[in-house]
N, C-alpha and C positions, 0 to 999 in steps of 0.2 A: 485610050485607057484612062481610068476615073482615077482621080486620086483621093486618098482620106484627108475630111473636113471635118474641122469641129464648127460648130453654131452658136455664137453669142446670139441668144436667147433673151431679150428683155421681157416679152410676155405681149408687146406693143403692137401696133399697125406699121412701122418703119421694118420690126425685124418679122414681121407676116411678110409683108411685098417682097424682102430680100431672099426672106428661104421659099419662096413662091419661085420666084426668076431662078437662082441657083438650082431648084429642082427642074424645072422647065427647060435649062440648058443640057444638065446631065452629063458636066463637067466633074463634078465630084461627086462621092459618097458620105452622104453624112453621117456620121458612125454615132454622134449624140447633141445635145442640147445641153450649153455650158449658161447657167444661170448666179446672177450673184444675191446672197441672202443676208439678211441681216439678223447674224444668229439669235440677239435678242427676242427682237421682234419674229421672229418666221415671215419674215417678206420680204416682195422682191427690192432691190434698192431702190430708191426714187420713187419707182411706179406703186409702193405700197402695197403690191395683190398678197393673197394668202396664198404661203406655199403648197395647203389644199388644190387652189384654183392652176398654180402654176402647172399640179404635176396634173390635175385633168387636162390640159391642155398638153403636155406631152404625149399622154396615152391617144388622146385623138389625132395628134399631126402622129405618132404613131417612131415615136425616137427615144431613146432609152436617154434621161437627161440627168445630168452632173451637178448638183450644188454646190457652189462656195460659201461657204460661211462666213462672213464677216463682225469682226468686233461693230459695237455700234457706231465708234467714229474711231476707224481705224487713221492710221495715220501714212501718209505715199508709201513709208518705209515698210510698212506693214504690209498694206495691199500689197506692193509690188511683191513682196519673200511668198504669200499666199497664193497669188494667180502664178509667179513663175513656178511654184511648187508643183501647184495642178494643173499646170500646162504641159510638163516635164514628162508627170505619168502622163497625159495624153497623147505626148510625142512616143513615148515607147512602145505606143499601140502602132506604131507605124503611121501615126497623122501625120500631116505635113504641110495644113494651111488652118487657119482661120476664118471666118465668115462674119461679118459684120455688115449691119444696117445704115450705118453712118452715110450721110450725102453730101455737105461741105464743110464740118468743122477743119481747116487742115492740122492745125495742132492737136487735136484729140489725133487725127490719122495716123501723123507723124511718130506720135506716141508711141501706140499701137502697134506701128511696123518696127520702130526702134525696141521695144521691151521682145517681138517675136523672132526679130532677126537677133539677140542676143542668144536665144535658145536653137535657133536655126530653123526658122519656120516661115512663113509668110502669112500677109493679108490678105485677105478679099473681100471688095469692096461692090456689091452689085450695083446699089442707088445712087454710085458715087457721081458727083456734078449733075444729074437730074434734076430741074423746074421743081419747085417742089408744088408749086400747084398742082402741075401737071400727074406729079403721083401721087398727091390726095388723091384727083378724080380718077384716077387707072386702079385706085384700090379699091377706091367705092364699087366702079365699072365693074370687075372683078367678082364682087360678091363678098367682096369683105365688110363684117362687120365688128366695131369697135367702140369703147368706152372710154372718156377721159376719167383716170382716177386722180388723177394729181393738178393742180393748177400753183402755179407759180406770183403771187398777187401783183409782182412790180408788173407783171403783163395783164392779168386777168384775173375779173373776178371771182371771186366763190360759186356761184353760177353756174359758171361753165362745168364744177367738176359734176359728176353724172349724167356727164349731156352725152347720147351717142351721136358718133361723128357722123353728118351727112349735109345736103348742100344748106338747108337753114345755119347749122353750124359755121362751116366756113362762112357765108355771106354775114354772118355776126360775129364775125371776129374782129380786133381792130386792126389797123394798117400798120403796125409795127410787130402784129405779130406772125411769125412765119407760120402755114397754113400746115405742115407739117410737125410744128412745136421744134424746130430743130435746138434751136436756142436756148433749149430748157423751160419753155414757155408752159407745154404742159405732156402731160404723159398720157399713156393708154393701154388699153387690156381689149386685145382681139380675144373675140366669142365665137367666131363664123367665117367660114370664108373655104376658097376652095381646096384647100390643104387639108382642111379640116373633118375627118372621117363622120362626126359628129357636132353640134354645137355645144358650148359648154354653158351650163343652168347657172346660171345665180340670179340672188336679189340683192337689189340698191341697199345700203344699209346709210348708218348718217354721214353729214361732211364733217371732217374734223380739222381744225386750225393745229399748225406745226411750225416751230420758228425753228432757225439752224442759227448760229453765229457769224458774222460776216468777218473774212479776213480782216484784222486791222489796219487801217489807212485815213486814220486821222476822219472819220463821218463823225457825225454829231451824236447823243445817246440815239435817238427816234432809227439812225439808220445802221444800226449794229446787227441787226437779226435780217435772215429771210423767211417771208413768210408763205406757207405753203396750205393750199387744202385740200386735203384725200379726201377721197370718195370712198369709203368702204363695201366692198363687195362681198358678200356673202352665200356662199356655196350649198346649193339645196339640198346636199345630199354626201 
């Protein structure tokens, strides 16, 4: 018997392989696609896509999908009252787990199952302790394909953002970066792949520089900010 799942939805190649493997098992039902947005802005957190882009991409994997809206720099107190709020209504629907991409942060995990077991829910973790090499190439293998939109600069250059992912990619990466981006190295916007009823049309638009604030901890002025650069994607139609 299946049970109801919701799908942390990042828009990526990490939460593509995950709701890939979850469907292929046919362990659960996914009843929708829970995505976080940055009410300012209309995009996805981190990954920068337009929530244009997002929702054609639910129409093709073919899942009725859930926005969150977030202030633009919410604060833990915040997110947390907003996702347990919209977790709550999803629990009434008779859901009963969660679905996530995540493969070895354990803190983020711990997290995660700590804020759903307050509500009485669970996690699922498909990618969890998986090579992460190993599922780059079982994504590529697959037919997946994908975009970095976000590069993180303490790892990687400006460059990298607009590049789709495939072996030239990986073999140019550096050695301290994980091949998967787990570490927040860099983000990504699946367009294809076998989930996917259709592919989704855009074009590259420009890279743009973003800095964030850095927790305080005594750095110097030079290292107070993080610096990041999206790739702007642009939807045909």
């Amino acid at each position: 018997m299946t049970q109801k799942a919701i799908f942390n939805w990042s828009s990526g190649k990490d939460s593509a392989l995950a709701l890939y493997k979850t469907l292929q098992e046919e362990k659960f039902e996914i009843t929708s696609l829970l995505t976080t947005i940055n009410k300012e802005f209309q995009r996805i957190s981190m990954h920068g896509v337009s929530v244009s882009l997002l929702e054609k991409q639910a129409e093709s994997l073919g899942f009725p999908l859930i926005k969150l809206e977030l202030p633009k720099a919410p604060s833990m107190e915040e997110y947390q009252e907003l996702m347990n709020s919209t977790m709550n209504k999803i629990k009434s629907h008779g859901v009963t787990h969660s679905i996530f991409g995540d493969i070895f942060l354990e803190d983020l995990r711990k997290y995660r199952e700590e804020q759903l077991q307050s509500i009485g829910m669970k996690g699922v973790f498909p990618l969890w302790n998986r090579n992460t090499t190993e599922l780059i190439h079982e994504f590529l293998d697959l037919g997946f394909k994908t975009i970095v939109t976000c590069v993180n600069e303490t790892y990687l250059d400006k460059i990298f953002a607009g590049r789709i992912i495939d072996a030239d990619f990986i073999k140019d990466l550096p050695k301290n970066v994980d091949p998967c981006g787990e570490n927040g190295e860099f983000h990504t916007f699946t367009f294809d792949g076998p989930i996917f009823k259709n592919p989704i049309d855009f074009e590259i638009g420009e890279v743009v520089k973003k800095t964030y604030p850095k927790p305080k901890s005594g750095e110097s002025e030079e290292e107070k900010e993080y610096i990041f650069w999206f790739c702007d994607l642009i939807s045909k139609y």
